[in-house]
Structure formats: structure tokens, C-alpha cells
N, C-alpha and C positions, 0 to 999 in steps of 0.2 A: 628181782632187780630190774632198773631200768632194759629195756628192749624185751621184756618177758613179754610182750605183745607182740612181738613178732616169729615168736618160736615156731610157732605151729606154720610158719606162713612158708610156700614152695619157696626151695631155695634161687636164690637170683645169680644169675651168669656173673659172675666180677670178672675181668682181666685181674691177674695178681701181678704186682711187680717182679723184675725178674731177680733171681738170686743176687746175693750182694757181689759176687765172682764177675757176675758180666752185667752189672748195671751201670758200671760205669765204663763205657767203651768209648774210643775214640773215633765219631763217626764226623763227616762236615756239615757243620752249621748248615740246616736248610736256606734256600737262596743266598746263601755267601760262598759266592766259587771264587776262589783266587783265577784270574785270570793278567799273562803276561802283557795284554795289550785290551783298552778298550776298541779296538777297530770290528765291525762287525765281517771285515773280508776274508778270504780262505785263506789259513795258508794251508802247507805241503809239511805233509807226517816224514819222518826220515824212511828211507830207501833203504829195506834189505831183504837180500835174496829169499827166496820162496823154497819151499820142500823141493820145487822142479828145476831148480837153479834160474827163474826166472823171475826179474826184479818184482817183490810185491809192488799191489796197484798203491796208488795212493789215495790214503785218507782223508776227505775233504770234511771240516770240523768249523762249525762257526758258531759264534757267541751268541748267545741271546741279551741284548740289551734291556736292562735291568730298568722296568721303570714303574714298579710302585714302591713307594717310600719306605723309610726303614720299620718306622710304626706298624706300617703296613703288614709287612713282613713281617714283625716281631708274631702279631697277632693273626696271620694267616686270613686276612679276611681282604675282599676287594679294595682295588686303591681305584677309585675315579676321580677326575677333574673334568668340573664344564668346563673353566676356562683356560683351558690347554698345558702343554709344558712348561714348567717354571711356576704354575699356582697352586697354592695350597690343595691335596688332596682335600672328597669329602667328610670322611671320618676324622682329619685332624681338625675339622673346621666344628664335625658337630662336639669335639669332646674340649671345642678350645684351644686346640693344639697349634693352631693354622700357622702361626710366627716360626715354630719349631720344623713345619715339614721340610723334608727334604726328598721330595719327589723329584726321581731325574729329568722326566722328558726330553729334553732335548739332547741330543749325542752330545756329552762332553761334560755335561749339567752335572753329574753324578756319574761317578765309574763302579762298576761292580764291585771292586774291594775297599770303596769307601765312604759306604752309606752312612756317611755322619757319626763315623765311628774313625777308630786308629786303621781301621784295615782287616781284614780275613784274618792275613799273617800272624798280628797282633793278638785277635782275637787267638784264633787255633792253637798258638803259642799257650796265651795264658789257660787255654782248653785244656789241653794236654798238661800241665805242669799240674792245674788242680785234682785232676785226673791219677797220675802218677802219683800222686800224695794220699789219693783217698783206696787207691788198690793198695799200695800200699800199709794205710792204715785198718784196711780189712785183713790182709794176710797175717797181722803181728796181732793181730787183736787190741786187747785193750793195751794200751803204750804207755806207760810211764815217760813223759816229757817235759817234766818239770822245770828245766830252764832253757825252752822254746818259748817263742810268744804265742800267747791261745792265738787257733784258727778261726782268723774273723771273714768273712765273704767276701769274693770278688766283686766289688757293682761296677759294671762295664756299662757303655752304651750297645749292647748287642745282647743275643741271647745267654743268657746267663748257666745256661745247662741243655747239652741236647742227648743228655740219656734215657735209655726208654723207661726207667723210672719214674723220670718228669714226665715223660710224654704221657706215659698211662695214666699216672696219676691226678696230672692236667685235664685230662678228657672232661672231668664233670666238675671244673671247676670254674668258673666266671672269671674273666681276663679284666682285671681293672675296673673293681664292684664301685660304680658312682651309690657314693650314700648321699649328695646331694642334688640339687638341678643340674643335671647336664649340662644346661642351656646356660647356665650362669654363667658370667664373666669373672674370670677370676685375675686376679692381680698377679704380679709376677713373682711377689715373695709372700709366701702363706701367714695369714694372722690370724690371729690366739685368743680372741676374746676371751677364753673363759679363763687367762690366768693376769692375774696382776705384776705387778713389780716385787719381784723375790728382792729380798732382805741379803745384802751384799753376806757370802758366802765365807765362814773362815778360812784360815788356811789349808787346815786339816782335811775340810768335808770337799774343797774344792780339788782337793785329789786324790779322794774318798775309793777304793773299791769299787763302790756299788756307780758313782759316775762313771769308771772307765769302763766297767761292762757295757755301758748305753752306749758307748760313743761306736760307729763303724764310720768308712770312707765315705765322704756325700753322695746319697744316694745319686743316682741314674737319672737322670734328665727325663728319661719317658715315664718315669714312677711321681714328678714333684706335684704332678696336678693331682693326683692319686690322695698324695698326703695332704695337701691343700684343702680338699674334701673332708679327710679323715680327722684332719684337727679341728676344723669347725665342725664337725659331728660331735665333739666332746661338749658336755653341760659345762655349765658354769663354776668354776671354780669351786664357789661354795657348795655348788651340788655333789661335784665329783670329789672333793674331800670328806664329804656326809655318807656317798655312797662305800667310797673304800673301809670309812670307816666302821660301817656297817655291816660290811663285809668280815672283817677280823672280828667283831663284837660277837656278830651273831648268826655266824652262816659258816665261817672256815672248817668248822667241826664237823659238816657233811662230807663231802668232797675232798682231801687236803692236795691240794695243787700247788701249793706255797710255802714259805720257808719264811713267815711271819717280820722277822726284822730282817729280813734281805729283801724283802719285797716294799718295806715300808719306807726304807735307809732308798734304794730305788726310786722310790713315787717320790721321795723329796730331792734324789736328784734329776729330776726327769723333770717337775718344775722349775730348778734353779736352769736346766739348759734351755727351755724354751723360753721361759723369761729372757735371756742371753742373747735369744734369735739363733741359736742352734738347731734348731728344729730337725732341718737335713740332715742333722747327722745323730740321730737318735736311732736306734737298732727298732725298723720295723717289726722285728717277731719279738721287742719288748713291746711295742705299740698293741699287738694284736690282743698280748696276755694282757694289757690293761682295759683295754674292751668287752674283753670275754668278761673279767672282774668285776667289770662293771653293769654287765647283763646279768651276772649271775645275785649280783646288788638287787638290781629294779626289780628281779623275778621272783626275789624272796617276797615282797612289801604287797602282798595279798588286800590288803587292809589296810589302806593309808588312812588316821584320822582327818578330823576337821581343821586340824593344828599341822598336816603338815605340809611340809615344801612340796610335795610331787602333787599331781591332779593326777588322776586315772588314765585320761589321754595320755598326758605326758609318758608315764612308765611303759602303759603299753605301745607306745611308740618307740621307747626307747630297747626293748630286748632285741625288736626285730633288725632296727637300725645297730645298732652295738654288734650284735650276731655276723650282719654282713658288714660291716668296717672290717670285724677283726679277719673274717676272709679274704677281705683287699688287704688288709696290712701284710697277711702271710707270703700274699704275691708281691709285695713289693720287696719282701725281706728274702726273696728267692729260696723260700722252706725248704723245700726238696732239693735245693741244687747243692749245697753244702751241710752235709748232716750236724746238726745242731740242738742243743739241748730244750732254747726255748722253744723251736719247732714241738716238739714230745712237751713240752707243758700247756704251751696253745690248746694242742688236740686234747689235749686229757682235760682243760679246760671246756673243751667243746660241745665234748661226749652226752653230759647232762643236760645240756639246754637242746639238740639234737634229741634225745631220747627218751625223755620226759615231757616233752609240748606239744605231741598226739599229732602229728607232721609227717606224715612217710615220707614228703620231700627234704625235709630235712636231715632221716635219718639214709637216705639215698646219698645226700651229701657228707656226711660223717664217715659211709662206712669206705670208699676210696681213701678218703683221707689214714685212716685206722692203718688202712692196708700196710698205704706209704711207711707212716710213722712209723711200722715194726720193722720196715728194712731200716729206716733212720738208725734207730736203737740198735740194729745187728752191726751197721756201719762203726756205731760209737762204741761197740763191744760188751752195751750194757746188757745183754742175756748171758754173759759168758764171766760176770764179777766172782761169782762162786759163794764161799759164805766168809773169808779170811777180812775179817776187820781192815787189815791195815790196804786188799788191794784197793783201789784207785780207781774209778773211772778215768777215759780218756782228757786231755786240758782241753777245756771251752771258759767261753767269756762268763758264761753264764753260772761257773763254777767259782769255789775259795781254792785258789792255786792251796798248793802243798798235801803234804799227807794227812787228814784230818777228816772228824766224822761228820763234820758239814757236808763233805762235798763229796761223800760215797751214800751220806742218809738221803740226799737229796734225788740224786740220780737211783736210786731204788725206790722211792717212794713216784716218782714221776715213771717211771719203767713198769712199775709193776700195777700203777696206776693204769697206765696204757692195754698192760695184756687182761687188765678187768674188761675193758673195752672190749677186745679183742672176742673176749668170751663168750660175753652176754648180746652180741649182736647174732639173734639165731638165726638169718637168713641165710650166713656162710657160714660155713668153716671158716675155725681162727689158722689166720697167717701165720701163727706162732702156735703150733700146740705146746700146752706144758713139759712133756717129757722131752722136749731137747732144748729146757731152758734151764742152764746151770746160773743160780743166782737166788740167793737167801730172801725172803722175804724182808723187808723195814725192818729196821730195830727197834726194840723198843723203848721211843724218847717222844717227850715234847718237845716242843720248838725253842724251848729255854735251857734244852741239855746239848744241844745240839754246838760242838765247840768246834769254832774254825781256825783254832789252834795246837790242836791236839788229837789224839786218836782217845774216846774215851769209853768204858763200858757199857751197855744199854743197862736201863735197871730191872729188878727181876721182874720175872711173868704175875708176882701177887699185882705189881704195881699196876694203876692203870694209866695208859695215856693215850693220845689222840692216835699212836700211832698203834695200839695194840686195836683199836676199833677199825683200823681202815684194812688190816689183817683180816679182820671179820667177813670185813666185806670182800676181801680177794679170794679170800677161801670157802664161802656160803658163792661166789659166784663160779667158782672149778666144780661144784657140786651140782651145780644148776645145771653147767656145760656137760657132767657126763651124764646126768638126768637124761637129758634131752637128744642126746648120742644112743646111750642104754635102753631107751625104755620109748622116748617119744617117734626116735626116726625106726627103733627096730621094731619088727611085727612080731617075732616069736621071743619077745623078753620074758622074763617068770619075774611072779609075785616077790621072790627072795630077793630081787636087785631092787623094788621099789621100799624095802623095809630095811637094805642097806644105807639108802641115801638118805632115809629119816634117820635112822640112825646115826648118820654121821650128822647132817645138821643137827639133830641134839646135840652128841658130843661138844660143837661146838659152845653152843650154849653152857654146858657146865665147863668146858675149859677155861673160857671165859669171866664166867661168874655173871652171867648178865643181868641174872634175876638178883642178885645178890644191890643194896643197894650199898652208899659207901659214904660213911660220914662228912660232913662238908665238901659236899661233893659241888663244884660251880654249874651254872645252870648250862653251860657250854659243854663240858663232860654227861650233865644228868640226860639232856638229850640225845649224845652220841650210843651213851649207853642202850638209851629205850628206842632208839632209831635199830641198833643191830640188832635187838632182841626183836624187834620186830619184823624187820628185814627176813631173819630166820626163819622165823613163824608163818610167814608168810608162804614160804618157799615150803612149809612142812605141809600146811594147805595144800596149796599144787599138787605136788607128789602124790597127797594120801587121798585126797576129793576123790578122785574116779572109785574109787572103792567103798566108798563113804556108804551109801544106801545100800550095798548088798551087804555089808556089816551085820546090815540088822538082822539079817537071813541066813549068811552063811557063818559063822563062826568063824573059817579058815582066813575071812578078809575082818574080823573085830577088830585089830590091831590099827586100822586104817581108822577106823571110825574113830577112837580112844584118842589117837593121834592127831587127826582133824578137829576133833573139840578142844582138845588141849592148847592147841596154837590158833584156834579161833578166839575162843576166852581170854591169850594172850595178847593179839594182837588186839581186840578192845580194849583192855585195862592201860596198856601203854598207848593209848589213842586216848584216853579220857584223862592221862596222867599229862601230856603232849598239847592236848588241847588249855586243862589248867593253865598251864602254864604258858602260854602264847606262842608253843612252838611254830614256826615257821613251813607253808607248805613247802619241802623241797621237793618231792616228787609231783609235784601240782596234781591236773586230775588223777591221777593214779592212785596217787595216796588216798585220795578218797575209795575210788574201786577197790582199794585192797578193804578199807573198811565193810563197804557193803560187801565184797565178798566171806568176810568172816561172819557181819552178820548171816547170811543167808547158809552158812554152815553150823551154826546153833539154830538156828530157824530148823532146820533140819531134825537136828536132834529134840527140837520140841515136840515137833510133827510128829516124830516115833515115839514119845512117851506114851503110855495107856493112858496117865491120870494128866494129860495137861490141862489146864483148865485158867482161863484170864484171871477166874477169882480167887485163886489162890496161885501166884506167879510164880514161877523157880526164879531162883538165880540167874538162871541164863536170860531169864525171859524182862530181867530189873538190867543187865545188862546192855541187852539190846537198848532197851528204852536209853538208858544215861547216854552211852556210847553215839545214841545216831545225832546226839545234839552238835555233833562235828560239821554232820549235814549239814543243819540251818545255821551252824556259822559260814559254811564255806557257802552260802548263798549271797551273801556280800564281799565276797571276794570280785576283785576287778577284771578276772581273767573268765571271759564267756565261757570256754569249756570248763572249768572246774566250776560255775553256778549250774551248768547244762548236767554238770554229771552227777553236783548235789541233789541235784533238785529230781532227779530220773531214780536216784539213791534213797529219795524219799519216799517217792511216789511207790519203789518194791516194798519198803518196808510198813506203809500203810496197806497195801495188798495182802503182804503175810499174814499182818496181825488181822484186817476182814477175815482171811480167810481160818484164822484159828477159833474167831469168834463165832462166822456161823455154825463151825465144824462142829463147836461144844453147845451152838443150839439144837444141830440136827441129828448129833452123832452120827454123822456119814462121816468115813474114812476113804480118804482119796490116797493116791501114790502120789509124795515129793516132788516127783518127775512131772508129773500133770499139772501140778499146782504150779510150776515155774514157767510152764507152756501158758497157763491163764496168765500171769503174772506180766510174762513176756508179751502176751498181747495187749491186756489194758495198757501195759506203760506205753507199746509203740502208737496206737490209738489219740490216746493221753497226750503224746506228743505233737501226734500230725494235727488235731486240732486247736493244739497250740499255735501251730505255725501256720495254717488257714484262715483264723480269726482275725489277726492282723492284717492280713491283706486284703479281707471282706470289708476290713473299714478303712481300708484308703492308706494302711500305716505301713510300715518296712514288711515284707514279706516274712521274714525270719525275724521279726523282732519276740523278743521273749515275753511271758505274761508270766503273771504269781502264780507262787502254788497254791492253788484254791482249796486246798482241801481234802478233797473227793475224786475219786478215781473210779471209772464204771469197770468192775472185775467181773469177769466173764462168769456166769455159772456153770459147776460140773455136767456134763451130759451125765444122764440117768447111767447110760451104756459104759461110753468110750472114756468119757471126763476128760471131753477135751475142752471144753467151756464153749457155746454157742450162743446161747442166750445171755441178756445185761442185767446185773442186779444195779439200782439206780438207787437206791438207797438205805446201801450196805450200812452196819453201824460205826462210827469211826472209833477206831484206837484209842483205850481207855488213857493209854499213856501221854497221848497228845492230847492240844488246849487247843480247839479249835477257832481259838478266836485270837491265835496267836498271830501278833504279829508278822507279816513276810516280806522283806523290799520288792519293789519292782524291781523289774533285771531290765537295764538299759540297754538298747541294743548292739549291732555291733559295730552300728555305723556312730553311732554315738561314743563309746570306746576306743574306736580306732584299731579292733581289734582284726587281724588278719590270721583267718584260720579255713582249713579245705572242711571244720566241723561242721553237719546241717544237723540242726537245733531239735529237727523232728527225728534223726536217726537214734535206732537203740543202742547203747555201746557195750551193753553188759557181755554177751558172750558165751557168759557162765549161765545163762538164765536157759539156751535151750539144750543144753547138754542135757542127757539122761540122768547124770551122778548116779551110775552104779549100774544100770539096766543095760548098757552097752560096757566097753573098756573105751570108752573115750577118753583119752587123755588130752585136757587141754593146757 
């Protein structure tokens, strides 16, 4: 699963949020003191007798006169002005703001409880009453309030929340993400290029459900520049109707974050209000979940033709831009301050583009977020639904009021979405372990059974649907989590817990029926299917690989070895069936690593056959060959690390197959382990004088070159067989055309691409493990 690279890695300090009991406490707004008088003179404390019966001293107490601006304050950061009391600070001037400040300076300019706000009073008031409501709704759990009006957000001009949830949680989070020039000038009311004149609205759709969800109170005066940014960050109309589109066609089937015609019924009213000039009053944390949507759009399109609208620039511009809008969006919608549902869609949105784009910074940034979000969902009472059809999630905007199975499948499908998260991030411990989470897994329905009028049945377990596959994946990810609890963090696990958790991952597969294919089956289901069964396989690898090579030797670990090939073999065939068919990279470079990892685990078991020989090929060995053509398509992909990791992907696989060839010229038997160590070195070799070349001729330092071919693989020492010496011209790979065509890889400054990847680093991982000669588990 995604974050399976970071399992092994020492775990990181997180602050966790504090219990849902006292996270929302009533503490005072920093810098806002109510005070009875702006005078900065003493007065006199009142007078009374002391333990000795003589009059206490008095307390002399004076105010601190309040003078950087409210901005200021909001965001804790210095207030200066060169040009004195009364001028715009400089922070409001560099973000634009200058009109807006209210910097006190001079005594009288500004009083302490009325920095451009209603006042302390005001504020504290409405602090407390939100406050009250939301302990409240933690003590009762989930509420039935059916004829309340949903809890929509306070937006004040002041701090919107001063619980230590928010604070923690804020710590690694960026205060108002400019996705545009800073330096720009912007206008006083935000404009929309990329939408045209919406088509006057009937009467029906103009007071639609899905409109009044978007609507909340006009945003906050210190957030309008925020969005001014964030709506010119959107494409162009056409584009962003292409990308949504694309999205439902041919991507929702991975990930499900959505609720298909509630989010579609949404985007067509989220056009009619900006057309309108409503803009301010669109619900920021729907802004964000359209951003994410939209990243997760551009991130699919690996392979744009010659025919279409995007250029390579453009998309790779657009994940990273899209990525952080939608983190400003969530700050302007106050996430954390009122627990809210599209908060918990955002993030589960998140997660993927976060943990699949080979980023430690990004996944630094995701995993605080994670934390939050499970207290959000404790708040909203969504771990505590149980398995009863009829109860309820708590009323939000973002729900179908009344009793019905839209708006219980929604809020499980998005919750349990989250504690996948929650799982598979191995550098902590999850916020939520599973055993004190009461609440049924998704039912199971597609997005066309799903009735927001009714309570109705799921259909049975033969049936398949989108929602039985994302099942898959919550439950292949609870297996990984105790893997990596059982066996990876303990030192004295036994062999018996690593052949329970293959085991269960099988189970899952026949419960399933994954391998099972399913008459007319649409190409949107045929991929969900061959993505679990893959998924699985993958995970049965992990597990069983450290065992894999002493198989051959001890009999008590054969079980491991049987197992490794089995889900090796599997995870090729649904990779050549995937590839047919134009499936989509969603795990971007990874997906490829999981390929070459399975290759390099039938590589294996060739190795240990007595009779392998190129001239009469096994199965496994016509496998390999079909299967690695994934490589040289993901050579043309637009995204630098997944051409970095094809093409590193290729380079092992013409090394194996060298090395099977000399072996059955010399008949020298080398150990697995050695030949991965050779392996591992010609590739990192391979790579550094890739990325030398270029800068010996004047060109990008890190620009890429083709793959040429030939790879220099170290020769066995006579002794040790650690490879010392160069064989220069090894024979190439009967399977390969060496005169195949390959693109240049453009670089990355030509892309646009921003990543911490260097080009010469090896990323495989798997290459210097022993498999089998130590218990390394990776």
C-alpha cells in the first residue's frame, strides 16, 4: 500500500492531538485581553486584610499597549512599519493587505479589544458558545438532530479556534499558501476567468440541496485575498470540466472519495454561484475537495497525446499548484476549528498524492494532518456508528438530512477511508487503533444504489461493486499494520505469525473472488478488480521475500518461497493485463517498483533452477520478458521519477538476464544474494555517469540521457563474488531488440518538474538485502 516505504523507517516524535474531552477548552484568545480601560496608568487593586490583619500591599498592574495589527497577530509573526503609527504594517503591504491594516500605533489609534474586529467580548462569547456545543456533541456521541439546522462555521474577523488541537495541529502547516505572485496587485473583488456566463438556473436547481451545502456566511476579510489567489489558480473552464470529467471516467475507481452525483449535482452548482459573483460565499473546504479532484485528474494523464489539451509543463505544474491551493483552501475554511465532514474528505483526498509522489516532505505534511482528522471524526461520532443500518451520522452541510443510506454510506466510506490512512503511515502509530473502533465497514453498494431517501439493503457479497473493492483495500491495509507491529518492529516474532498473515491476505483473495473474472464486466470495475488482486500480492511478496532464498535450503521456510512466486507471477499477469488495456498509473513510481520487484522474485527462482538455460525459456522466464514492456512504456511518461525508475527497472533486468547468460556459458553458480550486490552496483555506476555526462557538456547537471542499452555488470570474484572487475561486453538480452527504439527524457527543468529525486540515486532498496541469508525484513 501506499507509505509501505516508509515502514522500516525510525519512528518520528508527532505531538498527537489531545483527547476529544479537553480539546476543546475555554482558554483566551492570544493577544486579545479584554481590558476595562485603554489608559496605559496604574490603577489600585482593591484592599484586603492580610493573614496578619494588616491591609494587603497593593498591586500595581499596567497594560500593555497593543500595537501590531490584527493580521499580525492572527499569524504571530513581527508587525513593523518604517513609516510610523498609523501606516500600513510590512507584512500587510508585502501580501497586499496595506488598505486593510489596522495597526494601532498611536495611543487611542486602536484599543486592545478592538482590533478591527467586534471586540474580545464578542469574540470570547461566540468562543464559548461554539465550545459548549461541541463538548457537548462529544459527550452524547453521535445525535440524532434532524430538525436543527446543519452546523455550518463561525467566520469572524479573529481567531477562529484557540484549541490545542488547532494549535498542534497548525504547527506544520503554512498560514495563507500564496499559489500565486505575492507581489501582484490584486483587485478588490476576485475574478473568475475560467468560468463563463452560466445559463440562467431553473427554479428547482436554484434551490437544489447540493447549492445550499456550498453556501456558508462571507468569508472573513483576512481570508478574501487567500481566495482571490485560489480562483485564478483554477484552469480554464474547458479544462477543468475535462479534468472532472476524467476523473469520474476513469480514476474514481482507485481511491473512492466521492459520492458521484452529489459531487457532480455540486460542481454544477458551484459554477452557477461563481458566475453569480458569489464566490465569498462558497464553503472553502468544498474549494479544497475540488482542488485535490483536480490534482488527482492531472496525475493520472501519464501520457498525454499529440491531440491533447494539457502540455507536459502545464500538468506538472498543475499537481503541485492544486496540492497547495487546496491547503490554503482548508485554512481559510477553518478545518480543525469546527469538526466537519468535508474536512475528513479533503484529507482522504490528500493521502494519495502525499504518499505516492516519493516526497518525504509531503508525507511530513499529511501525517499531522491524519492525526487531526481522527479526532475530527471522534468529534463527529463517526467511530462509534456501530453496524445498525438505520443509525445516523451526526447533521452536517455536507450530508442528505434525514434517515437514509446516502448519508450513513457516505460518512463510512470517507471514515474508514481515513483510518486506511491512519494505517499505513508506518512511521507512527495510528491515532485510532482498530480495536476501539465500533463501526461496520461500507456496505455494499455503488454509487447508483445509494438512496437519499430511504434506508435500503446493500446487495449480496456474490455482487461486486466499487464498494466491495475499497473493503479490500482497508482490510489488506489492517494486515500490513499488524505485519509491521508482529514481525517488522518485534525481534523475537516466529516464523508461524509470518504464514498467518499470508494466509490471511490469501483468504482475502478468495473471498473476494479476485482472480475470478465477471462477464461484462466495465473497464472501470476490470481495473478495480486487477488493482486489489494486485495490491494483495504484492503485500504476500513483502511478507514472504525475507524467506524466499533459504527455501531452497531449508524446507521448514519452502512455504515462503511457493508463496513469493505465486504472487510474483500474479502480480505480472495483472500488470500486462493493466498495461493492455491503458490502465492508468495511480501509484506512479511505485507501481512500477512493485513490478520490478516481482520481477526480481521469479528471477530468483530461475536462478535456482538446475536446468535454466535462455535456450529453452520457462514460463517465468517469457513472463518476465512480456511483463517488463511496462518499463519502456513508463519511459514516456511526463513525471521524471517514474521515467527515473523505469528506466533503473530496466537497467536490473538486462543485468539478470547478463548474468543468466554467462552463468549457462560458464556454469559458475553464484548465490542470489551476490548477484543483487553486482546488480546494485552496475545500476548505481550506470546512473552516476548518466548524470556526469551532461554537465561535462555544458548541459543541465541532472539532465537525463537514454537508455543505451548496455550496462557494465561487475564480474563474480573467483573468492568472494562480490564483482570487482567490468565485463564491457556482456551479451545483451535475447528478449530485447537492441535497436529499439527509446525517447530522450527531458529534463527537469524543461518539465517543470519539482522533486527532492537525484537522477543518479539508486531507489531500489530491495537490491541489497540478502533475501534469505540474514531475517531481514524489508
Amino acid at each position: 500500500m501506499q507509505g509501505e516505504h516508509h515502514q522500516d523507517s525510525p519512528a518520528r516524535s508527532l505531538k498527537r492531538p489531545a483527547p476529544p474531552e479537553s480539546s476543546y477548552t475555554s482558554s483566551p484568545p492570544h493577544n486579545h485581553q479584554p481590558a476595562a480601560s485603554t489608559s496605559a496608568d496604574a490603577y489600585t487593586a482593591p484592599t484586603a486584610a492580610g493573614s496578619n490583619g494588616q491591609p494587603a500591599k497593593k498591586k500595581i498592574t499596567r497594560r500593555r499597549q497593543v500595537l501590531s495589527c490584527r493580521n499580525c497577530t492572527v499569524r504571530k509573526i513581527r508587525c513593523e512599519r518604517e513609516g510610523g503609527p498609523g501606516t500600513p504594517c510590512k507584512a500587510c503591504e508585502k501580501r497586499g493587505e496595506g488598505s486593510s491594516c489596522d495597526s494601532g500605533g498611536a495611543p487611542g489609534s486602536a484599543s486592545p479589544g478592538s482590533n478591527g474586529c467586534d471586540g474580545c467580548a464578542a469574540h470570547r462569547a461566540d468562543l464559548e458558545r461554539r465550545i459548549m456545543a461541541l463538548e457537548a456533541a462529544a459527550r452524547s456521541g453521535s445525535v440524532s438532530n434532524e430538525g436543527e439546522p446543519p452546523l455550518r462555521p463561525a467566520y469572524v474577523d479573529g481567531p477562529d479556534s484557540e484549541t490545542e488541537d488547532a494549535a498542534m495541529t497548525l504547527e506544520d502547516i503554512a498560514v495563507n499558501v500564496r499559489v500565486a505572485n505575492p507581489a501582484a496587485r490584486r483587485s478588490t473583488a476576485p475574478t473568475t476567468p475560467y468560468l463563463g456566463t452560466a445559463q440562467p438556473l431553473p427554479a428547482a436547481a436554484a434551490t437544489s440541496p447540493e447549492r445550499a451545502s456550498l453556501l456558508v456566511p462571507e468569508i472573513s476579510k483576512r481570508f478574501r485575498g487567500v481566495l482571490t489567489d485560489l480562483y485564478n489558480s483554477l484552469p480554464s473552464q474547458p479544462k477543468m470540466d475535462w479534468l472532472v470529467t476524467h476523473y469520474f471516467n476513469s480514476l474514481s475507481w482507485y481511491w473512492v472519495a466521492h459520492h458521484a452525483p452529489t459531487f457532480l449535482a455540486e460542481y454544477d452548482a458551484f459554477r452557477h454561484l461563481v458566475a453569480e459573483g458569489r464566490q465569498l460565499e462558497v464553503d472553502p473546504l468544498w474549494l479544497a475537495v475540488l482542488f485535490l479532484t483536480l490534482a488527482h485528474s492531472a496525475n493520472s494523464l501519464e501520457y498525454p497525446g499529440p491531440t491533447s489539451d494539457f502540455t507536459a509543463d502545464e500538468l506538472n505544474a498543475m499537481i503541485p499548484t492544486f496540492f497547495e491551493a487546496a491547503r490554503a483552501a482548508l485554512d481559510c475554511g477553518d478545518a480543525f476549528g469546527t469538526p466537519r465532514i468535508r474536512t475528513v474528505q479533503a484529507i482522504v483526498l490528500l493521502g494519495p498524492l502525499a504518499l505516492n509522489s516519493g516526497d518525504p516532505g509531503r508525507v511530513d505534511v499529511l501525517t499531522p494532518y491524519v492525526a487531526a482528522t481522527v479526532r475530527v471524526c471522534q468529534h463527529l461520532g463517526l467511530d462509534r456508528l456501530g453496524s445498525d443500518p438505520t443509525k445516523m451520522p451526526m447533521s452536517d452541510p455536507a450530508l442528505r438530512c434525514g434517515s437514509n443510506t446516502l448519508r450513513r454510506e457516505t460518512a463510512l466510506r470517507l471514515f474508514h477511508g481515513l483510518l486506511h490512512l491512519d494505517q499505513v503511515i508506518f512511521r507512527v502509530r495510528p491515532v485510532l487503533p482498530l480495536h476501539l473502533v465500533d463501526c461496520a465497514f461500507p456496505g455494499n453498494f455503488d454509487d447508483r444504489d445509494l438512496r437519499g431517501d430511504a434506508i435500503v439493503p446493500p446487495q449480496p457479497h456474490s455482487v461486486r461493486t466499487i464498494a466491495s473493492y475499497e473493503v479490500v483495500r482497508f482490510k489488506t491495509g489492517a494486515i500490513q499494520r499488524q505485519y509491521h507491529e508482529q514481525v517488522v518492529l518485534d525481534p523475537e516474532y516466529e516464523y508461524a505469525t509470518v504464514l498467518k498473515h499470508d494466509a490471511d491476505l490469501r483468504n482475502l483473495i478468495d473471498e473476494y473472488e479476485l482472480e475470478r473474472p465477471e462477464a461484462n464486466e466495465s473497464i472501470s470495475m476490470f481495473w478495480a478488480r486487477l488493482f486489489a488482486l494486485q495490491n494483495v500480492q504484492i503485500r504476500r511478496i513483502r511478507v514472504n521475500r525475507p524467506f524466499m532464498s533459504r527455501g531452497y535450503r531449508e524446507p521448514a521456510l519452502r512455504k515462503s518461497t511457493d508463496a513469493a512466486l505465486e504472487a510474483a507471477r500474479a502480480v505480472l499477469e495483472t500488470q500486462k493485463e493493466l498495461d493492455r488495456t491503458r490502465a492508468p498509473l495511480v501509484k506512479e513510481s511505485y507501481q512500477i517498483n512493485h513490478i520490478q520487484v516481482a520481477v526480481i522474485v521469479l528471477f530468483c527462482g530461475i536462478w535456482h533452477q538446475e536446468d535454466a538455460s535462455p535456450n529453452a525459456p520457462s514460463a517465468d522466464y517469457r513472463l518476465i520478458s512480456d511483463a517488463s514492456l511496462c518499463f519502456h512504456r513508463a519511459l514516456g511518461s511526463i513525471r521524471e521519477r517514474v521515467r527515473i525508475v523505469a528506466r533503473q527497472s530496466l537497467l536490473v533486468v538486462q543485468c539478470l538476464f547478463e548474468a543468466l547468460h554467462a552463468r549457462s556459458a560458464t556454469g559458475r553458480r553464484e548465490h542470489f544474494a551476490q548477484l543483487l550486490k553486482r546488480v546494485s552496483v552496475a545500476v548505481t555506476e550506470t546512473e552516476r555517469r548518466a548524470a556526469i555526462q551532461p554537465a561535462q557538456n555544458g548541459t543541465q547537471p541532472h539532465a537525463s540521457v537514454p537508455y543505451s542499452g548496455q550496462v557494465a555488470l561487475p564480474a563474480p570474484d573467483p573468492i568472494i563474488g562480490d564483482g570487482r572487475s567490468l565485463v564491457h561486453d556482456a551479451p545483451h538480452p535475447a528478449p530485447y531488440n537492441p535497436n529499439m527504439a527509446v525517447p530522450h527524457f527531458p529534463s527537469a527543468a524543461s518539465t517543470g518538474s519539482a522533486t527532492s529525486f537525484s537522477p543518479h540515486e539508486v531507489q531500489f532498496g530491495d537490491l541489497t538485502s540478502d533475501w534469505g541469508i540474514e531475517w531481514i525484513v524489508n
